[in-house]
Backbone as XML, in Angstrom:
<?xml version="1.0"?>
<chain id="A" units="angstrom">
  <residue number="1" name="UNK">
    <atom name="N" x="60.153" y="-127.173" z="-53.942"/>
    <atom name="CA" x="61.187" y="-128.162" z="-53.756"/>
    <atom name="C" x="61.522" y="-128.222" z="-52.276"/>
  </residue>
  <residue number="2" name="UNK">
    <atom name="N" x="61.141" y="-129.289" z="-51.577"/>
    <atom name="CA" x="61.592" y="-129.030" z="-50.203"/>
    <atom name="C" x="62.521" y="-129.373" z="-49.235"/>
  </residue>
  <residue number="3" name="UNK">
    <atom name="N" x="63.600" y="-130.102" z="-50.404"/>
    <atom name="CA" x="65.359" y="-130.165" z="-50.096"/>
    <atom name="C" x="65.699" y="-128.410" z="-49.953"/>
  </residue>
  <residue number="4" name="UNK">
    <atom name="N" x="65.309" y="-127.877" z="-50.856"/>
    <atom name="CA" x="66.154" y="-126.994" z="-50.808"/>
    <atom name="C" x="65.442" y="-125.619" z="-48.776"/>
  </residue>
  <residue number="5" name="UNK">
    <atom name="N" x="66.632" y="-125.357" z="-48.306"/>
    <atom name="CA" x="66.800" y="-124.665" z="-46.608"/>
    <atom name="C" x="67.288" y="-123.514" z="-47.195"/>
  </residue>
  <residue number="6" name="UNK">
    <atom name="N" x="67.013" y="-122.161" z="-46.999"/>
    <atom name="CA" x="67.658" y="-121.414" z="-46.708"/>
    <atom name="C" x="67.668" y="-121.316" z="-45.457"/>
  </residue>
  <residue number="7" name="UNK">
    <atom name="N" x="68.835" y="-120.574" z="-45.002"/>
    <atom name="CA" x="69.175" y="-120.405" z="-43.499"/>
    <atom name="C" x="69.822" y="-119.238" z="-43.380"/>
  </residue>
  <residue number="8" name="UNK">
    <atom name="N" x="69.575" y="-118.286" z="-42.333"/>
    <atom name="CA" x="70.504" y="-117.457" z="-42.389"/>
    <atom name="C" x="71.355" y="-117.230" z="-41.316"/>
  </residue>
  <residue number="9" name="UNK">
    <atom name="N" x="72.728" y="-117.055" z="-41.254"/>
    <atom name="CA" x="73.572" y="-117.145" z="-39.814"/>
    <atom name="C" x="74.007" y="-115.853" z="-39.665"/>
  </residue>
  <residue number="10" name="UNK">
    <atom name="N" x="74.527" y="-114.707" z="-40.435"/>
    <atom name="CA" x="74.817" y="-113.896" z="-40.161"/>
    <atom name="C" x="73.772" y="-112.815" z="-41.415"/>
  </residue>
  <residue number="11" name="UNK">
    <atom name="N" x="74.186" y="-111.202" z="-40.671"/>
    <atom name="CA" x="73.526" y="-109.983" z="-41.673"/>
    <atom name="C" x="74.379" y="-110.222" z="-43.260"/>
  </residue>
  <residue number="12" name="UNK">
    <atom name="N" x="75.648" y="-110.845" z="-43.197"/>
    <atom name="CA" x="75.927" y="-110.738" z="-44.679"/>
    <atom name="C" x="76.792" y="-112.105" z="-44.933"/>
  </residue>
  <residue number="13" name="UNK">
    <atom name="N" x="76.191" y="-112.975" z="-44.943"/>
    <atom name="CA" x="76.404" y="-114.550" z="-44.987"/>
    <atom name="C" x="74.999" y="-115.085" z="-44.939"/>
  </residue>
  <residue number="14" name="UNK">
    <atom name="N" x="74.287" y="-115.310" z="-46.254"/>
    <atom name="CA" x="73.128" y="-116.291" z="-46.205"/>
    <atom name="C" x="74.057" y="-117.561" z="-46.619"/>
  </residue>
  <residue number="15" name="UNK">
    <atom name="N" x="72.698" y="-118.644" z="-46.186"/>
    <atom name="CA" x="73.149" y="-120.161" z="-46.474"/>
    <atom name="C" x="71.925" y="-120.851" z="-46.831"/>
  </residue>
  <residue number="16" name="UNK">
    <atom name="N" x="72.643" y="-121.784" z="-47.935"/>
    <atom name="CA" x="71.382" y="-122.387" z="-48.616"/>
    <atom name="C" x="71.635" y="-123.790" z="-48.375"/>
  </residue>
  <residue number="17" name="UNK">
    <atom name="N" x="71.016" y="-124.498" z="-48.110"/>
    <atom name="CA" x="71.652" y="-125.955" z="-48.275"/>
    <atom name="C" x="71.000" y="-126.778" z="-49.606"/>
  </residue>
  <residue number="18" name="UNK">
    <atom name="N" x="71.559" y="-127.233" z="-50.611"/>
    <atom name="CA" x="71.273" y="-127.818" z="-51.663"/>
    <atom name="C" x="70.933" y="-128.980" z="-51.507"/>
  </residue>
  <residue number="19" name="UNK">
    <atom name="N" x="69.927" y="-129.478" z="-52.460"/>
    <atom name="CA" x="69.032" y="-130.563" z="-52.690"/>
    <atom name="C" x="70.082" y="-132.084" z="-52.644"/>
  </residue>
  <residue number="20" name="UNK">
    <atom name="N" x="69.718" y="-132.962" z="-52.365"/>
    <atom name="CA" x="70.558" y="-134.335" z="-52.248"/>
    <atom name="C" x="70.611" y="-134.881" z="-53.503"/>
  </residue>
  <residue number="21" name="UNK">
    <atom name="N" x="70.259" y="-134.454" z="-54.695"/>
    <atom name="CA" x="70.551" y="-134.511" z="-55.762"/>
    <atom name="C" x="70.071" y="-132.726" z="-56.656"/>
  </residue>
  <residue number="22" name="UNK">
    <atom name="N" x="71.462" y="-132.152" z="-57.435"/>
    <atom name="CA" x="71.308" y="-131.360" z="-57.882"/>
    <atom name="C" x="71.378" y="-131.478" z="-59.310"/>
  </residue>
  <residue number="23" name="UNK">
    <atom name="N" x="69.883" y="-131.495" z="-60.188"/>
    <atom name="CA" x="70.516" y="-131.721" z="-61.900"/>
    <atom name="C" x="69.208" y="-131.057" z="-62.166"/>
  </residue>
  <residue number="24" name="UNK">
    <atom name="N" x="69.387" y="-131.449" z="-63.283"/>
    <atom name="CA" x="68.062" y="-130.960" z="-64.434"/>
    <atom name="C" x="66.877" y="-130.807" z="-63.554"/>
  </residue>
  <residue number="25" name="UNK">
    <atom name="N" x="66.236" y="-131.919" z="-62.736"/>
    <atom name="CA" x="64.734" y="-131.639" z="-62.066"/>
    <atom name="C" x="64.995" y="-130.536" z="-60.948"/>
  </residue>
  <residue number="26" name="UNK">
    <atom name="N" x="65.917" y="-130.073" z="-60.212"/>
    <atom name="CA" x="65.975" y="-129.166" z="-59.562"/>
    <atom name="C" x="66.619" y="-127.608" z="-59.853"/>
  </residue>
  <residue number="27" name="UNK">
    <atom name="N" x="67.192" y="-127.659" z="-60.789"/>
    <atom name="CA" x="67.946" y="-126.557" z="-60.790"/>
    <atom name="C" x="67.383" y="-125.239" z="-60.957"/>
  </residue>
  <residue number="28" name="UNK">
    <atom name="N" x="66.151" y="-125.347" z="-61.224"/>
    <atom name="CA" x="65.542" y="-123.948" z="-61.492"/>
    <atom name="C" x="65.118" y="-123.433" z="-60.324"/>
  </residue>
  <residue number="29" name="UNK">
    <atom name="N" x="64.500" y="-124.348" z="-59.066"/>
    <atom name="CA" x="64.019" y="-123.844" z="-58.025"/>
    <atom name="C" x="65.557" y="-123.668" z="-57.055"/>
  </residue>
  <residue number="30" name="UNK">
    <atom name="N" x="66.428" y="-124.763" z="-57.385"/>
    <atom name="CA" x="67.801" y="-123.820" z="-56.561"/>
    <atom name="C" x="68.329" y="-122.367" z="-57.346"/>
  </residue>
  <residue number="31" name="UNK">
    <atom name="N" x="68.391" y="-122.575" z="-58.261"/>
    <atom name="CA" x="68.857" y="-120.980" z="-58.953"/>
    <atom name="C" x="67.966" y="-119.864" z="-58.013"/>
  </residue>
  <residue number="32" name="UNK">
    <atom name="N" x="66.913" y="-120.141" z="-58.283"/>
    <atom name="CA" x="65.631" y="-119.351" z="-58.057"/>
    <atom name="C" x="65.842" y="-118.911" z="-56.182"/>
  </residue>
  <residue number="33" name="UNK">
    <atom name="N" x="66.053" y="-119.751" z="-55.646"/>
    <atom name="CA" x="66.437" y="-119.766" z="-53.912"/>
    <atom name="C" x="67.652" y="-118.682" z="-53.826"/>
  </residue>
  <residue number="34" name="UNK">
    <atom name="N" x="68.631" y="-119.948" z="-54.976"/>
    <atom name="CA" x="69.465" y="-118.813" z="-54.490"/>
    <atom name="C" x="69.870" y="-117.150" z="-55.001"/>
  </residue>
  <residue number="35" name="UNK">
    <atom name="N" x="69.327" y="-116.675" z="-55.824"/>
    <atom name="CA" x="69.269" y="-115.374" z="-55.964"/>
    <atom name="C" x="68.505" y="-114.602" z="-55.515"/>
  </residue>
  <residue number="36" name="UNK">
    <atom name="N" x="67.207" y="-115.252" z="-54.922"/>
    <atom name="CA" x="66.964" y="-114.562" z="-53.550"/>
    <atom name="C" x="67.783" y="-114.060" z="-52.553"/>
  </residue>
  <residue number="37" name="UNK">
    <atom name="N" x="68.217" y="-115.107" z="-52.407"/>
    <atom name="CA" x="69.187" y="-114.578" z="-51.271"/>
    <atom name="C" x="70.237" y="-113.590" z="-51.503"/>
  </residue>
  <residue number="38" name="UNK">
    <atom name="N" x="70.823" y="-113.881" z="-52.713"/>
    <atom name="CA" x="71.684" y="-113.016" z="-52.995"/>
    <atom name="C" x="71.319" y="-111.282" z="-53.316"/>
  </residue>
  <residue number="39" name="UNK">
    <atom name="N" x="69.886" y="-111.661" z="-53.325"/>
    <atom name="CA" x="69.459" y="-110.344" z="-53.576"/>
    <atom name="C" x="68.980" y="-109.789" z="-52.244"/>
  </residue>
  <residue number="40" name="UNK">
    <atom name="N" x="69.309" y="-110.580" z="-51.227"/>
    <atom name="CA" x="69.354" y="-109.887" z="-49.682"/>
    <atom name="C" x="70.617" y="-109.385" z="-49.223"/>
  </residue>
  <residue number="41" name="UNK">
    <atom name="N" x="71.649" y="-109.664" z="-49.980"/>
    <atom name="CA" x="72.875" y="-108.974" z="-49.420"/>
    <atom name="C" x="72.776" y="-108.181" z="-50.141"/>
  </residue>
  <residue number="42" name="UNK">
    <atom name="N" x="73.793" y="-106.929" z="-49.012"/>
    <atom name="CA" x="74.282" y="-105.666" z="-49.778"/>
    <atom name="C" x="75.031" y="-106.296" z="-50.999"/>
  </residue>
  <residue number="43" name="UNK">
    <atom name="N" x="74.962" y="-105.265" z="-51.889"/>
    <atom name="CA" x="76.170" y="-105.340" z="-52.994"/>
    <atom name="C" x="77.683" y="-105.241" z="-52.114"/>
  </residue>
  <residue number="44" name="UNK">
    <atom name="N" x="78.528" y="-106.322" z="-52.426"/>
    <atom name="CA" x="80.140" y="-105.828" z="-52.037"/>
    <atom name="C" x="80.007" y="-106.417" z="-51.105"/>
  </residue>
  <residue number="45" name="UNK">
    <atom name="N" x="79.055" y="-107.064" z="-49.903"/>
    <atom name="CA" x="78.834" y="-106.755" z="-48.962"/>
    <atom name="C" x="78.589" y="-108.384" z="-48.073"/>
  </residue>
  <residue number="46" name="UNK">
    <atom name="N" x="78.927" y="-109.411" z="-48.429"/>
    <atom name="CA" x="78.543" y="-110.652" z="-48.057"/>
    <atom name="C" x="78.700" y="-111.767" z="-48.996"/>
  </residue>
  <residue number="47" name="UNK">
    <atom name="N" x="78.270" y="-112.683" z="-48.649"/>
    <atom name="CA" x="78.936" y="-114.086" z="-49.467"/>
    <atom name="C" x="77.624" y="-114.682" z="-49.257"/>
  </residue>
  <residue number="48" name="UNK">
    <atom name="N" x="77.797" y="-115.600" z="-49.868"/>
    <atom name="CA" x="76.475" y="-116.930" z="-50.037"/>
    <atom name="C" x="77.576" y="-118.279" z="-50.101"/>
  </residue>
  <residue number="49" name="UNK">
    <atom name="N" x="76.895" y="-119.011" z="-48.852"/>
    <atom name="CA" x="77.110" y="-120.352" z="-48.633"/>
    <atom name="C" x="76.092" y="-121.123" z="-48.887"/>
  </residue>
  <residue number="50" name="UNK">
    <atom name="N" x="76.466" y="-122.237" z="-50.289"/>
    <atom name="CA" x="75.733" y="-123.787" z="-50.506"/>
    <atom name="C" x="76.448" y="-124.628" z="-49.952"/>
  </residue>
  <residue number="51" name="UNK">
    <atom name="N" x="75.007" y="-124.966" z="-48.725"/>
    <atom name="CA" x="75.574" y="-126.445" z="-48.380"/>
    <atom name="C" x="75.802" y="-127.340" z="-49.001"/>
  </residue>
  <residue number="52" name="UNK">
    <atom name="N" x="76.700" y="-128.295" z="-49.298"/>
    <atom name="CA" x="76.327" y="-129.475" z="-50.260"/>
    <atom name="C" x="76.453" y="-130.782" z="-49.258"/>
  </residue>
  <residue number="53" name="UNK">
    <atom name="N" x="76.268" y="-130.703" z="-47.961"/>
    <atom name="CA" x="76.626" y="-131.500" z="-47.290"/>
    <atom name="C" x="75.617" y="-132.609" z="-47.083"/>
  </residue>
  <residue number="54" name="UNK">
    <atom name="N" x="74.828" y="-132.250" z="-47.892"/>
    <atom name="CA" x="73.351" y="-133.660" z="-47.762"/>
    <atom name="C" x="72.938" y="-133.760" z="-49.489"/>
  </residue>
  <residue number="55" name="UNK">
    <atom name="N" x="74.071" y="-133.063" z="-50.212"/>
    <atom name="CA" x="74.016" y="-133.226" z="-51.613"/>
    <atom name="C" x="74.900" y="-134.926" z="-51.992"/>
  </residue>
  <residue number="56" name="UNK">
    <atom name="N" x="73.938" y="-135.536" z="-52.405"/>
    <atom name="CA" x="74.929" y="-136.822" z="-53.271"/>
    <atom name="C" x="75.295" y="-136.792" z="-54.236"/>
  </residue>
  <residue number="57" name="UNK">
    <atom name="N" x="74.619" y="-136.334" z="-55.254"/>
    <atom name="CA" x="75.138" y="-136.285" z="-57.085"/>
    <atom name="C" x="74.699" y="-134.651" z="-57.602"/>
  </residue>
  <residue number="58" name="UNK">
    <atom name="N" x="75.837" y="-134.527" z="-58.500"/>
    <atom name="CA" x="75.783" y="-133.138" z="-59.329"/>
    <atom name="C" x="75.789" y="-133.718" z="-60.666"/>
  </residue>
  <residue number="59" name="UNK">
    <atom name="N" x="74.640" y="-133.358" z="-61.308"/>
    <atom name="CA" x="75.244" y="-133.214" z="-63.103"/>
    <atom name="C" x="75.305" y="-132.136" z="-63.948"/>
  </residue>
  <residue number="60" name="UNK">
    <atom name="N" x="75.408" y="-131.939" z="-65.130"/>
    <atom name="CA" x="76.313" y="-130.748" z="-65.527"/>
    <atom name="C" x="74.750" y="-130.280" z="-65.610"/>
  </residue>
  <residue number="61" name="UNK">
    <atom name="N" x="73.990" y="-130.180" z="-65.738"/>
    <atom name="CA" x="72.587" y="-129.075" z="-64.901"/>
    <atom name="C" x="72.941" y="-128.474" z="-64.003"/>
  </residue>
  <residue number="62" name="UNK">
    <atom name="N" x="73.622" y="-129.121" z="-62.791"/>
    <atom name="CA" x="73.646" y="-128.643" z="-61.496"/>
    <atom name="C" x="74.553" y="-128.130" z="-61.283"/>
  </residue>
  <residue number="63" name="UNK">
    <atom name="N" x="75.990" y="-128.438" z="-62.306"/>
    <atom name="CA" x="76.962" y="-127.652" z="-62.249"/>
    <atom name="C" x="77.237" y="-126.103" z="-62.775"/>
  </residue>
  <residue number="64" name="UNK">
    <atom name="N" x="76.315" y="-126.341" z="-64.234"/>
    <atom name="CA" x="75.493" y="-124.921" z="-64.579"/>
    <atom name="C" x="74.765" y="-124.492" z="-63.934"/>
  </residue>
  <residue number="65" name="UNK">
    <atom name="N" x="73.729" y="-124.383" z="-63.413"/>
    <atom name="CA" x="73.380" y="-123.411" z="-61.622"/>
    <atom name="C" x="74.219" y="-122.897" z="-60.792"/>
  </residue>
  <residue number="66" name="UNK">
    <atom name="N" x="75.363" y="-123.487" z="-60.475"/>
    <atom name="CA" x="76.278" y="-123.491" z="-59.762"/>
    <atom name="C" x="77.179" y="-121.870" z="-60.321"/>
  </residue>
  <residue number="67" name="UNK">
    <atom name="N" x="77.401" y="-122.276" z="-61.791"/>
    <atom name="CA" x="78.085" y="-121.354" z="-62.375"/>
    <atom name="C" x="77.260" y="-120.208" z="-62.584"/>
  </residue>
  <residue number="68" name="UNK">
    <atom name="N" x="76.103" y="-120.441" z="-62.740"/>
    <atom name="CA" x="74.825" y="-119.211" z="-62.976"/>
    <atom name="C" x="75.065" y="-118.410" z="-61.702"/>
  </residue>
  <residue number="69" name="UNK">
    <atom name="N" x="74.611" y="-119.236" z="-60.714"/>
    <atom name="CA" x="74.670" y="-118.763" z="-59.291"/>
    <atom name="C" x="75.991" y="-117.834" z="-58.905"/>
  </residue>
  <residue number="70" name="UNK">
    <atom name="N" x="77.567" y="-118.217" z="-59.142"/>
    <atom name="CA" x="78.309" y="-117.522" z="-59.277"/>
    <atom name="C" x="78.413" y="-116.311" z="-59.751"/>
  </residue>
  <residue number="71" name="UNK">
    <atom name="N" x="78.342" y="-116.500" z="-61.157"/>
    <atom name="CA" x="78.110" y="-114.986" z="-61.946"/>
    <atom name="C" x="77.350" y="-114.042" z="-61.475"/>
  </residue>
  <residue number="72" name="UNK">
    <atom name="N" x="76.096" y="-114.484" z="-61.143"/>
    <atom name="CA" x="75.024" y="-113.614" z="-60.777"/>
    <atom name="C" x="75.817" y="-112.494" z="-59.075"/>
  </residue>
  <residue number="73" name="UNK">
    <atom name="N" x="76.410" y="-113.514" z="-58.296"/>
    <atom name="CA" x="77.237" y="-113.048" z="-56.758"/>
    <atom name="C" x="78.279" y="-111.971" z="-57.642"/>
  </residue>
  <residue number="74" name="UNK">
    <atom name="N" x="79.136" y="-112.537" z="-58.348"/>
    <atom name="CA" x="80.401" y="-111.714" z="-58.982"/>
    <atom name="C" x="80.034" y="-110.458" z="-59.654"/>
  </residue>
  <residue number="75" name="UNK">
    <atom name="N" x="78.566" y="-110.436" z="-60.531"/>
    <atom name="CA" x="78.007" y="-109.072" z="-60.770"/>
    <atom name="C" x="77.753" y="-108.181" z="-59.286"/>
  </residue>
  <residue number="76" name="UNK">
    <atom name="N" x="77.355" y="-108.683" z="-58.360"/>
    <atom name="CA" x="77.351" y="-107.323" z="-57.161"/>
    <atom name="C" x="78.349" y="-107.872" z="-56.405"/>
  </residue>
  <residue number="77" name="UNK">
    <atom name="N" x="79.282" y="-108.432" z="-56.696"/>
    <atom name="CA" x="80.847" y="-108.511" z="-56.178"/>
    <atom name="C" x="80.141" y="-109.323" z="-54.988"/>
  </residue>
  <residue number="78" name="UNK">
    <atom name="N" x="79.868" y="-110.405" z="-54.537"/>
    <atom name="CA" x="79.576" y="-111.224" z="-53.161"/>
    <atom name="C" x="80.448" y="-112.685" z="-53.665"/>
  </residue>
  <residue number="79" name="UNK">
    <atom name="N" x="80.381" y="-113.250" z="-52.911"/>
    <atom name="CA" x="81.736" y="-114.367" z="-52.859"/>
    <atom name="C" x="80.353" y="-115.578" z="-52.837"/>
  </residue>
  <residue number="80" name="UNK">
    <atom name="N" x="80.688" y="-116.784" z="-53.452"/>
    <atom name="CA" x="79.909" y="-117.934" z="-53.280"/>
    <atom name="C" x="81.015" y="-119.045" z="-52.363"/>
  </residue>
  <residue number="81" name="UNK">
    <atom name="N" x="80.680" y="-119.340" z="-51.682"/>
    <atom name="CA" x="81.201" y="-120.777" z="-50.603"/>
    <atom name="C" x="80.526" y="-122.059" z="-50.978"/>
  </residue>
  <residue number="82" name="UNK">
    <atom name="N" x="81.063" y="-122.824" z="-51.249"/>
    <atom name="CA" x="80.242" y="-124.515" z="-51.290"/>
    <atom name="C" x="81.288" y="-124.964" z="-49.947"/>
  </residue>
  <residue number="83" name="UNK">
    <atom name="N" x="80.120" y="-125.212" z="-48.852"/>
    <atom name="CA" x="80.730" y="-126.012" z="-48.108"/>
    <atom name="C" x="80.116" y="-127.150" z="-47.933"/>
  </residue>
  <residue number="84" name="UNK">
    <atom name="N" x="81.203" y="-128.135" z="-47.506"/>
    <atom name="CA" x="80.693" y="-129.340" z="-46.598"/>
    <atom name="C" x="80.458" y="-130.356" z="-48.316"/>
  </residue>
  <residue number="85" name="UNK">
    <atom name="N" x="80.947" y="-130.450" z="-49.356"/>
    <atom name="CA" x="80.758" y="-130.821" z="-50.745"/>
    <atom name="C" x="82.443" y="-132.387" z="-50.301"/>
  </residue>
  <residue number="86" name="UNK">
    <atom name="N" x="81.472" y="-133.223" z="-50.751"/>
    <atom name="CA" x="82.116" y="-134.807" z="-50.587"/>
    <atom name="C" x="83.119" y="-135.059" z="-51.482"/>
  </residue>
  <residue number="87" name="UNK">
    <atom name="N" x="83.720" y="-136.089" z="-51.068"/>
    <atom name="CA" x="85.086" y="-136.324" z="-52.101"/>
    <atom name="C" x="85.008" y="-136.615" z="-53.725"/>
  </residue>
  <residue number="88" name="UNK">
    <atom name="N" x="83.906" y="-136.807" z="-54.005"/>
    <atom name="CA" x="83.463" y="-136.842" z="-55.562"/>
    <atom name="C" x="83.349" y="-135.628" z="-55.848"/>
  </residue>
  <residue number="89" name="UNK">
    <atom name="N" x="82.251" y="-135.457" z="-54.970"/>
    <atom name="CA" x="82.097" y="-133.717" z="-55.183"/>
    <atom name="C" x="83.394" y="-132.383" z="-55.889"/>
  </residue>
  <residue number="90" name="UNK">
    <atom name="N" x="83.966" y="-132.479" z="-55.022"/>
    <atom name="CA" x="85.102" y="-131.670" z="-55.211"/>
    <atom name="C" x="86.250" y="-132.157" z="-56.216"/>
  </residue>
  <residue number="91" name="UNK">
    <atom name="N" x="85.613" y="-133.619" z="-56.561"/>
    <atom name="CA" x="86.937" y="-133.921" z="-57.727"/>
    <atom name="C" x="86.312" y="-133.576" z="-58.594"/>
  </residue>
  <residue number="92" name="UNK">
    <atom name="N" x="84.504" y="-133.789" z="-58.979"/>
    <atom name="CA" x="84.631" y="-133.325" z="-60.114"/>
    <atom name="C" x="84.393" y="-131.249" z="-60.211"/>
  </residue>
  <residue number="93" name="UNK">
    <atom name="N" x="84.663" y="-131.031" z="-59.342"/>
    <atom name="CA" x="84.849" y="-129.100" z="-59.154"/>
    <atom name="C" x="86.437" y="-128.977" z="-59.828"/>
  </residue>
  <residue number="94" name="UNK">
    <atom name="N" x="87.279" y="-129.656" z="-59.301"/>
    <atom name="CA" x="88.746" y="-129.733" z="-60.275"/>
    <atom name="C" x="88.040" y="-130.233" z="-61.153"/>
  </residue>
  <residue number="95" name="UNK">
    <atom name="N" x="87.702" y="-131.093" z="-61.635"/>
    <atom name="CA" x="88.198" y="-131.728" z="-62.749"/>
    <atom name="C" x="87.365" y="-130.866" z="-63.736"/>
  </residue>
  <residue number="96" name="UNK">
    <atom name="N" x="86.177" y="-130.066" z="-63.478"/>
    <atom name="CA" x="85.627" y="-129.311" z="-64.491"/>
    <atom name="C" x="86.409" y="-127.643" z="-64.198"/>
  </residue>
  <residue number="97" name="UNK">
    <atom name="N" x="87.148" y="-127.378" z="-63.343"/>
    <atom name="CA" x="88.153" y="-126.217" z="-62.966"/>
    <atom name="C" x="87.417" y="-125.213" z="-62.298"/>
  </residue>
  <residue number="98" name="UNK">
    <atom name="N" x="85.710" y="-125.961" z="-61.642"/>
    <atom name="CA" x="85.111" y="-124.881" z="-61.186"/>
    <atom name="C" x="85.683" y="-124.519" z="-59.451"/>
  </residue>
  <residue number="99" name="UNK">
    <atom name="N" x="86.543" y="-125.448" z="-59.556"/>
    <atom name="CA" x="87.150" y="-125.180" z="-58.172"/>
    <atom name="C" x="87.603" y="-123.664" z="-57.674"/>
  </residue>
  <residue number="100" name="UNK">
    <atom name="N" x="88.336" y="-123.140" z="-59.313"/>
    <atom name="CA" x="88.764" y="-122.033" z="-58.943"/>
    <atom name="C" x="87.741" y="-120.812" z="-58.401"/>
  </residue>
  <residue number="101" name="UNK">
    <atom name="N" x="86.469" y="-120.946" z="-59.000"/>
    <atom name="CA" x="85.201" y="-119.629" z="-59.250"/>
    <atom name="C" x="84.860" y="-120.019" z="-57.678"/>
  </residue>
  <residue number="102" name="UNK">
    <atom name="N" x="85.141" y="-120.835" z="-56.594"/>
    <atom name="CA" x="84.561" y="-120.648" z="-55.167"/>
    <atom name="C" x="85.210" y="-120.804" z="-54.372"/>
  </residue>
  <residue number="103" name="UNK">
    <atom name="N" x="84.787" y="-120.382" z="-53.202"/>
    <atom name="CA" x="85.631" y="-120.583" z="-51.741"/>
    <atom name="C" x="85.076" y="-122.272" z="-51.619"/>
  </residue>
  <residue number="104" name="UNK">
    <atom name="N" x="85.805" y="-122.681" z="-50.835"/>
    <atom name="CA" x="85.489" y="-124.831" z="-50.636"/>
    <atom name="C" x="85.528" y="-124.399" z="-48.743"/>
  </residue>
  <residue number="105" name="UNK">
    <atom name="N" x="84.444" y="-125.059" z="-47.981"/>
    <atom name="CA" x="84.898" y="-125.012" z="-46.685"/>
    <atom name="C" x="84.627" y="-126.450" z="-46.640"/>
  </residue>
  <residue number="106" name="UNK">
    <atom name="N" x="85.247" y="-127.351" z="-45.733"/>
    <atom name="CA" x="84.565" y="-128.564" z="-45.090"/>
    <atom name="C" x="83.443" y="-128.103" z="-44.250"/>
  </residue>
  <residue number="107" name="UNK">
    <atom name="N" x="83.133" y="-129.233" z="-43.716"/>
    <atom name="CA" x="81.697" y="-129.003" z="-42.788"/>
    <atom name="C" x="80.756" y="-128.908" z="-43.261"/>
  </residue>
  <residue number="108" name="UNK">
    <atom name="N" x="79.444" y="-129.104" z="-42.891"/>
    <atom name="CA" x="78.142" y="-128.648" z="-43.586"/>
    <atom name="C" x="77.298" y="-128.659" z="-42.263"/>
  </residue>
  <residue number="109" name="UNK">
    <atom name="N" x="75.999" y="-128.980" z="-42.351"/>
    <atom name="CA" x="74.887" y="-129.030" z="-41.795"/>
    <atom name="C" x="74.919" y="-129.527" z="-40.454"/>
  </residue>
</chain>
């Protein structure tokens, strides 16, 4: 899939930037990215940032990755960030209450 960037900026802050559409045809190779990465941080020890800042549409595929992706950080205690995620974006993160399970930064890419 070659939307999907990892990037890395710091020893315990990887960053992924997510596909410009995240649903059913992608979600296995973002899951897949991102627990790589997560399996480069220490346990306890760092966070994982998804860009969503070149993301246009989420559907509940992509919102389940999202939540997969979470759980998987919260088992070795690491924090997930969606930054740079558009004004749809983040309404529907309230409106499905996944707002609460992440850190939100503005900015992206």
């Amino acid at each position: 899939m070659e939307d999907l960037m990892p990037m890395s900026t710091h020893p315990s802050e990887k960053v992924l930037a997510a596909p410009e559409e995240l649903g059913l045809d992608s979600r296995t190779a973002f899951r897949r990215a991102a627990t790589e990465l997560l399996e480069q941080l220490g346990e306890g020890a760092g966070r994982l940032v998804i860009d969503l800042s070149g993301t246009r549409q989420i559907d509940s595929a992509g919102l389940g990755a999202l939540m997969l992706i979470q759980r998987k950080a919260a088992e070795r205690r690491l924090t997930v960030c969606l930054r740079g995620a558009n004004e749809e974006l983040r309404f529907l993160l309230v409106l499905t209450k996944l707002d609460d399970l992440f850190e939100l930064e503005s900015g992206g890419r």
